[in-house]
C-alpha positions as a Markdown table, in Angstrom:
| # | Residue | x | y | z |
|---|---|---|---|---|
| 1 | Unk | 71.6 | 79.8 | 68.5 |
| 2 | Unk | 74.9 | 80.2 | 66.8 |
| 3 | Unk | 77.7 | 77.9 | 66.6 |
| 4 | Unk | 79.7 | 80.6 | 68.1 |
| 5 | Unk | 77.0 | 81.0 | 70.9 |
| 6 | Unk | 76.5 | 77.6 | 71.4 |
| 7 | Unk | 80.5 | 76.7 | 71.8 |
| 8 | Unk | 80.8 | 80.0 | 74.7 |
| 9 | Unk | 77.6 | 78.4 | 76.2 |
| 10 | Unk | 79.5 | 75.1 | 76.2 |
| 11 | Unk | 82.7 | 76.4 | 77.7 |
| 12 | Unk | 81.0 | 78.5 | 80.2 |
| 13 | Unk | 79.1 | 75.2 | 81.6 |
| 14 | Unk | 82.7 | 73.9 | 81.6 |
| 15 | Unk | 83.9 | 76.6 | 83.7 |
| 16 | Unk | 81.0 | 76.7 | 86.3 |
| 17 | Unk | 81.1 | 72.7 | 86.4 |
| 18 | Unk | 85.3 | 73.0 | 87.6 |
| 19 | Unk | 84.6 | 76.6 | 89.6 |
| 20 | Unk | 81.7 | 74.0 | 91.4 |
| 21 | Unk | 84.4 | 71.1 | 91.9 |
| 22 | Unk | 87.1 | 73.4 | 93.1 |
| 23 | Unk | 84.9 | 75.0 | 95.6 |
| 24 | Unk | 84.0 | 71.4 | 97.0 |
| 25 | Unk | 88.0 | 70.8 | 97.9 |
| 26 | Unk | 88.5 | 70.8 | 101.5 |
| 27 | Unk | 90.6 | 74.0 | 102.4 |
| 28 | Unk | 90.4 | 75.7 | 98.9 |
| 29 | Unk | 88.2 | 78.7 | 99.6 |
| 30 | Unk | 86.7 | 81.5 | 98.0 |
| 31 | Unk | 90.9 | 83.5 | 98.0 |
| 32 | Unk | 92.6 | 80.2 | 97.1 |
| 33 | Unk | 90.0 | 80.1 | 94.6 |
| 34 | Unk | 90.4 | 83.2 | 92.9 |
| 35 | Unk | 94.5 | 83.2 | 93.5 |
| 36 | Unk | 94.6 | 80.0 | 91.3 |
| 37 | Unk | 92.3 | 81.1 | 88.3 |
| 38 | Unk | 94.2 | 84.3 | 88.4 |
| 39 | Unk | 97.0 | 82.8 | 87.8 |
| 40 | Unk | 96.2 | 79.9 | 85.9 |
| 41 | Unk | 93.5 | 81.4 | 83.8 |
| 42 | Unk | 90.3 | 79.2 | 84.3 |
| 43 | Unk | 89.1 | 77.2 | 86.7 |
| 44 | Unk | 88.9 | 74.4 | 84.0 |
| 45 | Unk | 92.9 | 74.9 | 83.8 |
| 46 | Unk | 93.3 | 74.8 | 87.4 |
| 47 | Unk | 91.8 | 71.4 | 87.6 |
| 48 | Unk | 93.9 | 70.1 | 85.0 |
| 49 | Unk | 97.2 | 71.3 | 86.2 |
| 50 | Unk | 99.8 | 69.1 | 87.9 |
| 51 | Unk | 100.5 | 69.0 | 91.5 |
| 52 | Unk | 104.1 | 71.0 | 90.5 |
| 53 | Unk | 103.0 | 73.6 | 88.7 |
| 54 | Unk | 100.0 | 74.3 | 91.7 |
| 55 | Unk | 101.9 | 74.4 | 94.6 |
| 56 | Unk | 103.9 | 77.0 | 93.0 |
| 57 | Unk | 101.2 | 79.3 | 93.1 |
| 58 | Unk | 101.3 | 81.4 | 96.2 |
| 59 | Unk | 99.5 | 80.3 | 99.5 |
| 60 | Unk | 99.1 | 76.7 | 97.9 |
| 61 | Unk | 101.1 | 74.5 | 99.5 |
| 62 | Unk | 101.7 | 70.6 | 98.6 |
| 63 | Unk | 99.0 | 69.4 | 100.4 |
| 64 | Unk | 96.5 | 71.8 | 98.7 |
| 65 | Unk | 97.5 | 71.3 | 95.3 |
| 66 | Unk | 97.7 | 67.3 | 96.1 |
| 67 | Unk | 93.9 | 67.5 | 97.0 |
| 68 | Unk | 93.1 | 69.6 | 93.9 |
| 69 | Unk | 95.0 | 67.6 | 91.6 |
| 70 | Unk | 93.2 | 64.3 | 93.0 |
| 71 | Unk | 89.9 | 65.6 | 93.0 |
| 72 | Unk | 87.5 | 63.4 | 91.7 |
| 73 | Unk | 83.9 | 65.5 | 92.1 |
| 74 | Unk | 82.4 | 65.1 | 89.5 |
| 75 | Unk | 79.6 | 62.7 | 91.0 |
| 76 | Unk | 79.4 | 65.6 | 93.8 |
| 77 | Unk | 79.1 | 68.6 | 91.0 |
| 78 | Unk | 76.1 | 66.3 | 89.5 |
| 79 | Unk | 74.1 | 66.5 | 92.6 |
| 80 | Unk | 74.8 | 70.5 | 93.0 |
| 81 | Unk | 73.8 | 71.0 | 89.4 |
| 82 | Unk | 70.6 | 69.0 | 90.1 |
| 83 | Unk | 69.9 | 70.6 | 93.5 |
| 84 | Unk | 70.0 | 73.9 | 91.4 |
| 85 | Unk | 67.2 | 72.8 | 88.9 |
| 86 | Unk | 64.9 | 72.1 | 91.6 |
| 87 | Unk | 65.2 | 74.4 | 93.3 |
| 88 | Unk | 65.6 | 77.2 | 90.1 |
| 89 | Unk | 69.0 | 78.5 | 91.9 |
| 90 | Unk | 71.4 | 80.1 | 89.7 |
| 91 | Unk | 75.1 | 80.5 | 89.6 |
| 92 | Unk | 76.1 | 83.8 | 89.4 |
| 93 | Unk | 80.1 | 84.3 | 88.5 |
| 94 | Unk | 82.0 | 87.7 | 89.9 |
| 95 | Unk | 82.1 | 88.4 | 85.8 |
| 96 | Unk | 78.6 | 87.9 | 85.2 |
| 97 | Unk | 76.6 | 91.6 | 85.6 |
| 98 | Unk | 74.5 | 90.4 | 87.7 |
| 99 | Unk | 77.3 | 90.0 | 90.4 |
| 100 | Unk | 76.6 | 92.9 | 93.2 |
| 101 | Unk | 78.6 | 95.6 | 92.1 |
| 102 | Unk | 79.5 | 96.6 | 95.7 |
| 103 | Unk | 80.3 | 92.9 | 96.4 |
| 104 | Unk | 83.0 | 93.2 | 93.9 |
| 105 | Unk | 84.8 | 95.6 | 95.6 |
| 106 | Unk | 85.3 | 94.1 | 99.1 |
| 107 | Unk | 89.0 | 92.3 | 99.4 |
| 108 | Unk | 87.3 | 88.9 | 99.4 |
| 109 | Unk | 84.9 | 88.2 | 97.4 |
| 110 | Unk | 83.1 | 85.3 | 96.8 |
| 111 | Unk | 84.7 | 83.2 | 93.7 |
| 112 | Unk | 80.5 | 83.3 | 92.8 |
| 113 | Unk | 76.9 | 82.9 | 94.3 |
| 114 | Unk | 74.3 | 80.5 | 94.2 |
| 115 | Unk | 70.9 | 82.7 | 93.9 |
| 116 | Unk | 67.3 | 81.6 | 94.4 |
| 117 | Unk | 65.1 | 84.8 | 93.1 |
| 118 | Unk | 66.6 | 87.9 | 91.1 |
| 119 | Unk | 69.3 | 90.0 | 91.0 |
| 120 | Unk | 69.3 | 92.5 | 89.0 |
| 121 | Unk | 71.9 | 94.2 | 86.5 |
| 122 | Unk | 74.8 | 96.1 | 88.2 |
| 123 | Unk | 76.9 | 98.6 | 86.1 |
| 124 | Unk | 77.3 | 100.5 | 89.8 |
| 125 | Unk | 76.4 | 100.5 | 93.8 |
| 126 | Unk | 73.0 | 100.5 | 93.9 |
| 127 | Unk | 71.6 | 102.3 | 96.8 |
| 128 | Unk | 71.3 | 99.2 | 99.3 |
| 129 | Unk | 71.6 | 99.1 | 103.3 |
| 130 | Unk | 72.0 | 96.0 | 105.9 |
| 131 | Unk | 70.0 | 95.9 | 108.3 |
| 132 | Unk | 70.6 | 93.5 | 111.2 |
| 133 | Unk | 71.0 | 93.0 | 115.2 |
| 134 | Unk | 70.1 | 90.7 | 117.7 |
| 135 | Unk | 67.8 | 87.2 | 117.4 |
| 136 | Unk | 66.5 | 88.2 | 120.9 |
| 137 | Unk | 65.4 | 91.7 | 120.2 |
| 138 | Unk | 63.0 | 93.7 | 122.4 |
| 139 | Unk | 59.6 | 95.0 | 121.0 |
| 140 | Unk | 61.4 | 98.4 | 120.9 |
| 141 | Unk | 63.8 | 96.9 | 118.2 |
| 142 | Unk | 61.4 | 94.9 | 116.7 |
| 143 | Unk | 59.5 | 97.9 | 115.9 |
| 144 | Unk | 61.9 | 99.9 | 114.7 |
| 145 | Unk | 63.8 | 97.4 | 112.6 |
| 146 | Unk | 60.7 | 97.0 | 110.9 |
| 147 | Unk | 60.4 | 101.0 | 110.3 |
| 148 | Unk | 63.2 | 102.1 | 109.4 |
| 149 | Unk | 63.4 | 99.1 | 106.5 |
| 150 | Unk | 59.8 | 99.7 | 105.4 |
| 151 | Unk | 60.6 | 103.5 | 105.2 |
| 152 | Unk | 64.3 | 102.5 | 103.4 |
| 153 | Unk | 62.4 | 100.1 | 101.1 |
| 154 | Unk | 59.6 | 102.8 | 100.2 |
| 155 | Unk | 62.0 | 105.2 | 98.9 |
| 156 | Unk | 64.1 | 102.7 | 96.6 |
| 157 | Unk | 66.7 | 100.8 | 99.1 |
| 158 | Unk | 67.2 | 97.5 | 98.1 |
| 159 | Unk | 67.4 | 96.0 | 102.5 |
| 160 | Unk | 70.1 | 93.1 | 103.1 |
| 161 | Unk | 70.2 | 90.8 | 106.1 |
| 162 | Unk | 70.4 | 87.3 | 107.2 |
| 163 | Unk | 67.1 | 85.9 | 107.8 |
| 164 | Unk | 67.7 | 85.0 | 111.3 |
| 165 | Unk | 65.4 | 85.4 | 114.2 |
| 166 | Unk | 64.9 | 88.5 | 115.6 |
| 167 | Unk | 66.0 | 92.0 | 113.8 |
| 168 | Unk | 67.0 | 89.9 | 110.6 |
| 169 | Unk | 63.2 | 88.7 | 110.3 |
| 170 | Unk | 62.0 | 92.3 | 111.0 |
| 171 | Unk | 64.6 | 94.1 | 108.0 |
| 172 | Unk | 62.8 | 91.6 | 105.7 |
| 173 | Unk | 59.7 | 92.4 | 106.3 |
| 174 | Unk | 59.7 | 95.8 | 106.6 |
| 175 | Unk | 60.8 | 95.7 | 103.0 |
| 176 | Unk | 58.1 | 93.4 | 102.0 |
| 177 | Unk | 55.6 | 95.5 | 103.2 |
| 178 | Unk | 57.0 | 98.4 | 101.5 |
| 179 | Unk | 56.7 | 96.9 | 98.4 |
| 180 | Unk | 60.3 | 96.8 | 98.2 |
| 181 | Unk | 63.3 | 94.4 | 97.4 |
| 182 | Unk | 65.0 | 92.5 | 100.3 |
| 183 | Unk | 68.7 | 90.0 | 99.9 |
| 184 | Unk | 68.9 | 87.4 | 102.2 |
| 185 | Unk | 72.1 | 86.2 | 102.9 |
| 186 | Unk | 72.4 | 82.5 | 103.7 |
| 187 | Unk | 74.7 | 80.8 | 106.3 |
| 188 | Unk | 73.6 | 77.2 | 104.5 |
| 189 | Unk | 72.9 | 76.6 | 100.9 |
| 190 | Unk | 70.5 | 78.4 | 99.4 |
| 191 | Unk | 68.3 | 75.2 | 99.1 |
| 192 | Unk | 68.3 | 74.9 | 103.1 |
| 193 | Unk | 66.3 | 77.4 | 104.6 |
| 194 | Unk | 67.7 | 78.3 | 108.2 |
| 195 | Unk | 65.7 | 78.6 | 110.2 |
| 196 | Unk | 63.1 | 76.3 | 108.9 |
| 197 | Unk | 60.3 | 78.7 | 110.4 |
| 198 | Unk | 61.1 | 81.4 | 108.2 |
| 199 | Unk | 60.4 | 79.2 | 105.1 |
| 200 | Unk | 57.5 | 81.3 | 104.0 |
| 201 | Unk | 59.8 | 84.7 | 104.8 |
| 202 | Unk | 62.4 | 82.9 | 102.0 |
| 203 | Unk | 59.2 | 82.3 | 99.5 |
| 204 | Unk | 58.2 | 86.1 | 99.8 |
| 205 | Unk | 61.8 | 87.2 | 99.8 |
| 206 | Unk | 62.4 | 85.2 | 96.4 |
| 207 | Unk | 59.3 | 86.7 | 95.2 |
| 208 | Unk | 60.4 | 90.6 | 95.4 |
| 209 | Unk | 64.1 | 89.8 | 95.3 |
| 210 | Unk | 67.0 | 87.0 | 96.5 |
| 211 | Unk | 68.3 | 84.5 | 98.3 |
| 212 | Unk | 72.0 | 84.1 | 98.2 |
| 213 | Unk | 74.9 | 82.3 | 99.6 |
| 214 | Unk | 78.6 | 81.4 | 98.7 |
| 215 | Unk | 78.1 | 77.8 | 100.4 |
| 216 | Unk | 77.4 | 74.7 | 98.5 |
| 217 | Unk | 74.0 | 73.4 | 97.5 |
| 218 | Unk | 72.4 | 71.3 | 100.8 |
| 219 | Unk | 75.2 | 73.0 | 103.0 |
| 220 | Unk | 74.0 | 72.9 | 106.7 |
| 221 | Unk | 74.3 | 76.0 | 108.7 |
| 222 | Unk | 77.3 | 75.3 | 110.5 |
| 223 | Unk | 78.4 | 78.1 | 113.5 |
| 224 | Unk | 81.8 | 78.7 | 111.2 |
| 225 | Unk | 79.6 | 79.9 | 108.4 |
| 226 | Unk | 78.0 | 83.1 | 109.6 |
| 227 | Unk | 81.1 | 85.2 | 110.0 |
| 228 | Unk | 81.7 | 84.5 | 106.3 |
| 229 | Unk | 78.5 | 84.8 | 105.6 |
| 230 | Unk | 78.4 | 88.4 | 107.3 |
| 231 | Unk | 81.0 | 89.8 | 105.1 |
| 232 | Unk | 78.8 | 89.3 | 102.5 |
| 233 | Unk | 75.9 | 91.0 | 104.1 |
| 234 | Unk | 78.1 | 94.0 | 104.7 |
| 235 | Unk | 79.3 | 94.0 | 101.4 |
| 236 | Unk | 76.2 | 94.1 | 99.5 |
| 237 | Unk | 76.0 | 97.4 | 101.4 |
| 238 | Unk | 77.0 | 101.0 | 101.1 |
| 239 | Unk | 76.4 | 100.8 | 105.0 |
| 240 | Unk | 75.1 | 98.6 | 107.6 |
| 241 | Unk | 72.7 | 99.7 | 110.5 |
| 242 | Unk | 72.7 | 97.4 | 113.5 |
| 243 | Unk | 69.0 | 97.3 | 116.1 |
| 244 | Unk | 70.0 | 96.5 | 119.0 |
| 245 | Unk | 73.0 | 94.1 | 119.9 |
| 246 | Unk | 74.6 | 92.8 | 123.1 |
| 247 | Unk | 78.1 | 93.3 | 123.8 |
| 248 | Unk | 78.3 | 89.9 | 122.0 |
| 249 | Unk | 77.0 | 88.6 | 118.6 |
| 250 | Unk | 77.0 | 88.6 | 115.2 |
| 251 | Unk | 75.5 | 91.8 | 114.4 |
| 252 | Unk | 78.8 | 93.7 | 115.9 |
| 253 | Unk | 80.9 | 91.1 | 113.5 |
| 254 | Unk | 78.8 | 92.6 | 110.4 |
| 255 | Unk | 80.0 | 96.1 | 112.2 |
| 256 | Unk | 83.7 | 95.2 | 112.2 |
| 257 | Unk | 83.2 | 94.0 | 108.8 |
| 258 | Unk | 81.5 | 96.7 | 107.3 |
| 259 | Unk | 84.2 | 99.1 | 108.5 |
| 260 | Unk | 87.1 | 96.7 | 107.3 |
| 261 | Unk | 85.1 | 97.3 | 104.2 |
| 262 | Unk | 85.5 | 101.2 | 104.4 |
| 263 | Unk | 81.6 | 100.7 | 104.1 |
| 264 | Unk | 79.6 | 103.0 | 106.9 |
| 265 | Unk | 78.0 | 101.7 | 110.1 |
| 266 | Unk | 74.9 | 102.7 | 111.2 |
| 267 | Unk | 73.4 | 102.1 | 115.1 |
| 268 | Unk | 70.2 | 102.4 | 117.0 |
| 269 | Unk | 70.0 | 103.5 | 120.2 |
| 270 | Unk | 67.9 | 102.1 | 123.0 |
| 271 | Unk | 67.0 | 102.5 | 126.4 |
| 272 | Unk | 70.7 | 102.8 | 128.3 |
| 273 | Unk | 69.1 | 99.8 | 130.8 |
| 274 | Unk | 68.9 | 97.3 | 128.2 |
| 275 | Unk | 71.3 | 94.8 | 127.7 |
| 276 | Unk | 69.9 | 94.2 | 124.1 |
| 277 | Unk | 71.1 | 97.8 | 123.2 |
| 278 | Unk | 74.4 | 97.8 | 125.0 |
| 279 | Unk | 76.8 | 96.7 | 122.0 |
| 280 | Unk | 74.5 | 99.5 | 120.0 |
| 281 | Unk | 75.5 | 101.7 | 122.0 |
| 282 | Unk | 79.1 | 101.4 | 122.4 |
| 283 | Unk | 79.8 | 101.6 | 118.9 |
| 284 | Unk | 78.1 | 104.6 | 119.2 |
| 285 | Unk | 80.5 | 105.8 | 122.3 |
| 286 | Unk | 83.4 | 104.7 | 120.1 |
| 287 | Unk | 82.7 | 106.6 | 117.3 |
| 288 | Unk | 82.5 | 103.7 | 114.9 |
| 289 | Unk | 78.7 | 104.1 | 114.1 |
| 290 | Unk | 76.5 | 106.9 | 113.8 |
| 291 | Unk | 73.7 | 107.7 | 116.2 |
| 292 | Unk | 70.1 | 106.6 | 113.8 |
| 293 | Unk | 67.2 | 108.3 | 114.9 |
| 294 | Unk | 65.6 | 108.3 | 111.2 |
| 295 | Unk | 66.4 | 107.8 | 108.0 |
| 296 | Unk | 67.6 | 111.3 | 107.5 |
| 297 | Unk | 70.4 | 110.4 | 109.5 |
| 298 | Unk | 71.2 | 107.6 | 107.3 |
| 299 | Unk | 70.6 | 109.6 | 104.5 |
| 300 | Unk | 72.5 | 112.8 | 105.2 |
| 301 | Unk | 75.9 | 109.8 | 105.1 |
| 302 | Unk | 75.2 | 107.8 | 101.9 |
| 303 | Unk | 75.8 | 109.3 | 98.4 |
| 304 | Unk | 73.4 | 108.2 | 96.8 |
| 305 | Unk | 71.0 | 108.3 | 94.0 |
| 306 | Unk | 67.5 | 107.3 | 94.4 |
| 307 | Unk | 65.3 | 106.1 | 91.2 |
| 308 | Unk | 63.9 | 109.5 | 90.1 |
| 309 | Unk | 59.7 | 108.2 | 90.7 |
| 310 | Unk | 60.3 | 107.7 | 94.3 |
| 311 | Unk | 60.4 | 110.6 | 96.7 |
| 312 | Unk | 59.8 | 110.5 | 100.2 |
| 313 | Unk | 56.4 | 109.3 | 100.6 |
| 314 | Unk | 53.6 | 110.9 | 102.9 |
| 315 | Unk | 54.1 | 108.5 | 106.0 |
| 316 | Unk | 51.1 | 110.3 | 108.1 |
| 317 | Unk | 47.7 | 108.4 | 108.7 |
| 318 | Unk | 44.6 | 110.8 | 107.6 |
| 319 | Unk | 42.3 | 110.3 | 110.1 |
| 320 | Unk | 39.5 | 112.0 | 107.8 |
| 321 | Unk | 39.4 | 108.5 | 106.0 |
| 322 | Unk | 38.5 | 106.7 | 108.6 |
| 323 | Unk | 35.3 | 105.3 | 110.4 |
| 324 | Unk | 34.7 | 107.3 | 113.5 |
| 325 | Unk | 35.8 | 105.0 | 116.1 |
| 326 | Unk | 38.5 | 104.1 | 114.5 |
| 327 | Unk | 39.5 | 107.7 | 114.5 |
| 328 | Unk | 38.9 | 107.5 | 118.5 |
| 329 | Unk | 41.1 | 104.3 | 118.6 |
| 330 | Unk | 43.9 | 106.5 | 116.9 |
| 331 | Unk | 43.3 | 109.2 | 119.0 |
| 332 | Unk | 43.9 | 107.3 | 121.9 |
| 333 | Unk | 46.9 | 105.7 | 120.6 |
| 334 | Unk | 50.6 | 107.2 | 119.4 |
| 335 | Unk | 53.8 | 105.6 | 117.9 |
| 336 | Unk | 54.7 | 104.0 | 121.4 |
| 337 | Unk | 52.5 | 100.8 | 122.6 |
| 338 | Unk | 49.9 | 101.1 | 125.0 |
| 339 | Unk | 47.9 | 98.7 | 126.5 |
| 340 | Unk | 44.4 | 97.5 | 125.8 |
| 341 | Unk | 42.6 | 98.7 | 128.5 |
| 342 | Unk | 44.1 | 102.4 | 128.8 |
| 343 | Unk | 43.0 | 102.5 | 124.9 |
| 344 | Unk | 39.6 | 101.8 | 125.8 |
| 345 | Unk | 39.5 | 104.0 | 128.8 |
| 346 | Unk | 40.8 | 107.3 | 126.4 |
| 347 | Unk | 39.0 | 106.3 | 123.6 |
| 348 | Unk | 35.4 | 105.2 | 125.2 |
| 349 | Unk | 34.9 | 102.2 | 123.6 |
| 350 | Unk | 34.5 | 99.1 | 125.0 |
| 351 | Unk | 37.1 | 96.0 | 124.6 |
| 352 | Unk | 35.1 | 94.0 | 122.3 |
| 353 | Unk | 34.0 | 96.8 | 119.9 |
| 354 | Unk | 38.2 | 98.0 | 120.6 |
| 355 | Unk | 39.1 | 95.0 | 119.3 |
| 356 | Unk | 37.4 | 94.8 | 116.0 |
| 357 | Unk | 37.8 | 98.2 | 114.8 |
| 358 | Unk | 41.8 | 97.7 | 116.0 |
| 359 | Unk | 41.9 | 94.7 | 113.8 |
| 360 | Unk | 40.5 | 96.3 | 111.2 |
| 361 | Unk | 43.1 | 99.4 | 111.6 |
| 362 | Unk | 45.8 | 96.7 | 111.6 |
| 363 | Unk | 44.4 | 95.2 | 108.4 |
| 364 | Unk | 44.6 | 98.9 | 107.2 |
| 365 | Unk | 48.0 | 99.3 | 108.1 |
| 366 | Unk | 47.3 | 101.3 | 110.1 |
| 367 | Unk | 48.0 | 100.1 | 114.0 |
| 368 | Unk | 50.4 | 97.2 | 115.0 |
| 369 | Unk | 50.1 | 95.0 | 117.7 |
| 370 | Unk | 52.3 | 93.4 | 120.1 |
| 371 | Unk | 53.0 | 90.9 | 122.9 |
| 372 | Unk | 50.3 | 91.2 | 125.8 |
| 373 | Unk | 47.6 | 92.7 | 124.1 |
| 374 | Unk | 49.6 | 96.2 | 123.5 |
| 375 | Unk | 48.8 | 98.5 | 120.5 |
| 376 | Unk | 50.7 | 101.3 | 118.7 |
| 377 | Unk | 49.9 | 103.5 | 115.4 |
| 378 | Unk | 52.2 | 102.7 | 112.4 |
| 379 | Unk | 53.1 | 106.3 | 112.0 |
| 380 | Unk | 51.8 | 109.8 | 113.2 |
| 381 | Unk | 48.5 | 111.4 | 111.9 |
| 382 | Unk | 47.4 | 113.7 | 110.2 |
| 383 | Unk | 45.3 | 116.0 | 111.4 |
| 384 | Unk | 47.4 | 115.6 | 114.8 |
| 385 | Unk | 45.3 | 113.9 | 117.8 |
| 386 | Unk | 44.0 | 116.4 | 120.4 |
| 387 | Unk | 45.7 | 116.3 | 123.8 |
């Protein structure tokens, strides 16, 4: 390493050690943070600056600059910094190209990002869509959450969400299954998983793409965090497509965001009796979202342009590949669930030798299964069943 590399290395620690210290002053957030290195220069030169010459900055009154110019974190910045290494997180700063291109663009950006996992290069939006809606989804929008981000992922969509219960869990790993990259955006720290059920879901998610947050390392998720942590959701996007949401939640929040963001919104619609579909559907009614009922849809309103080696992939199951009574199983089966025994009764096959050969299919792919022994095919085949 060069001396002249080795003395940028040394001043860029510098910066992310004061950028870390400023962000852990009570009432200095991510605006206040980038009004006072804006004007000041560096973050470094922030924390150095008397309590005068802050509280002439705009927005930062005396009590503000009194905090920053007291500040004494540097026991506090230690135990981020070592939080980071064991965990392998990484700060990412809004001038560093890895920063989300799109993220840069919103009126509030995060001052920087902790990331667990990989973000890639940005010299420009990369085609990327949120996907997110209610933690007490129906199977309908279970199933189609799922879909739609497996069929997104497939083609080249990187799929941003939240990792909550629900359609967040579903948006991930649709992705996942496509083979595909998938952002979660925290509420907590990046070191906190939240909820602690999905800590696998985070491990797989790290593995094919990144965890990130603007809150501190071992931040809880408190309730205040998620609206902010929604802007960034809708942020990382070029749009965001809410599955299901009642008239209440945080998935209309990422809505309202999105189009603050002049960023488009996306909605699924559901049966007009359910509750879970009902703020879906008046965004819809509103003209604030547009009706999804593939990813054409979505497609037809982003400008975007796909990696050249992936096209829209085949998404029909060849029944000619399979063993014959699996191909009866299928037969008896489409895209919406039906139960076990009506299966059986159109297929001829009795429930134990059902069962095996459905398992198999699901292994496959093939067939999903839901709540109370219910079964559905992935996607259509190919030839068509008869009937």
């Amino acid at each position: 390493m060069s001396r002249r590399t080795a003395a940028r290395s040394h001043r860029d620690l510098h910066e992310k050690r004061a950028l870390i210290a400023l962000s852990l002053v009570p009432g200095v957030g991510p605006g206040r943070v980038r009004q006072l290195v804006a004007r000041l220069g560096s973050a470094r030169r922030v924390l150095a600056a008397s309590i005068d010459v802050l509280a002439r900055v705009p927005g930062i009154g005396p009590q503000t600059a009194t905090a920053i110019a007291t500040c004494e974190a540097g026991a506090a910045v230690d135990d981020q910094i070592r939080r980071a290494v064991r965990t392998r997180s990484k700060m990412v700063l809004s001038d560093d190209p890895r920063f989300p291109y799109l993220l840069k663009k919103i009126y509030d950006p995060p001052a920087f990002l902790w990331v667990r996992g990989h973000l890639p290069l940005s010299d420009g939006p990369d085609p990327s869509i949120s996907i997110v809606g209610t933690r007490r989804p129906t199977e309908y929008g279970k199933r189609i959450a799922l879909e739609l981000a497996r069929e997104l992922a497939a083609i080249g969509f990187t799929v941003v969400s939240g990792l909550a219960y629900g359609i967040d869990a579903c948006a991930h790993r649709g992705a996942l299954e496509a083979g595909g990259r998938t952002i979660a955006v925290l509420g907590s720290g990046v070191d906190r998983i939240y909820p602690s059920e999905h800590a696998r879901l985070a491990q797989q998610i790290m593995e094919h793409g990144a965890l990130v947050s603007e809150f501190s390392m071992g931040a809880s998720p408190e309730a205040g965090n998620f609206p902010r942590r929604n802007r960034i959701v809708s942020g990382l996007s070029l749009g965001s497509l809410i599955v299901e949401a009642f008239d209440e939640g945080g998935a209309l929040i990422t809505a309202r965001l999105a189009l603050e963001q002049n960023r488009e919104v996306f909605a699924v619609p559901g049966p007009v009796t359910s509750k879970a579909s009902a703020g879906a559907h008046r965004l819809i009614q509103e003209g604030y979202a547009k009706l999804v009922q593939s990813i054409d849809d979505i497609l037809d309103e982003l400008d975007v342009n796909l990696p050249s080696n992936l096209i829209r992939k085949e998404t029909t199951i060849d029944l000619t590949q399979l063993l014959p009574e699996e191909q009866a199983l299928c037969r008896a089966m489409n895209t919406e669930a039906r139960h076990i025994d009506r299966i059986c009764s159109e297929s001829g096959l009795d429930p134990s030798t059902a069962l095996a050969h459905l398992l198999s299919l699901e292994f496959k792919g093939v067939v999903r299964q839901l709540a109370g022994m219910q079964f559905f095919l992935s996607r259509p085949t190919q030839p068509r069943p008869h009937g």
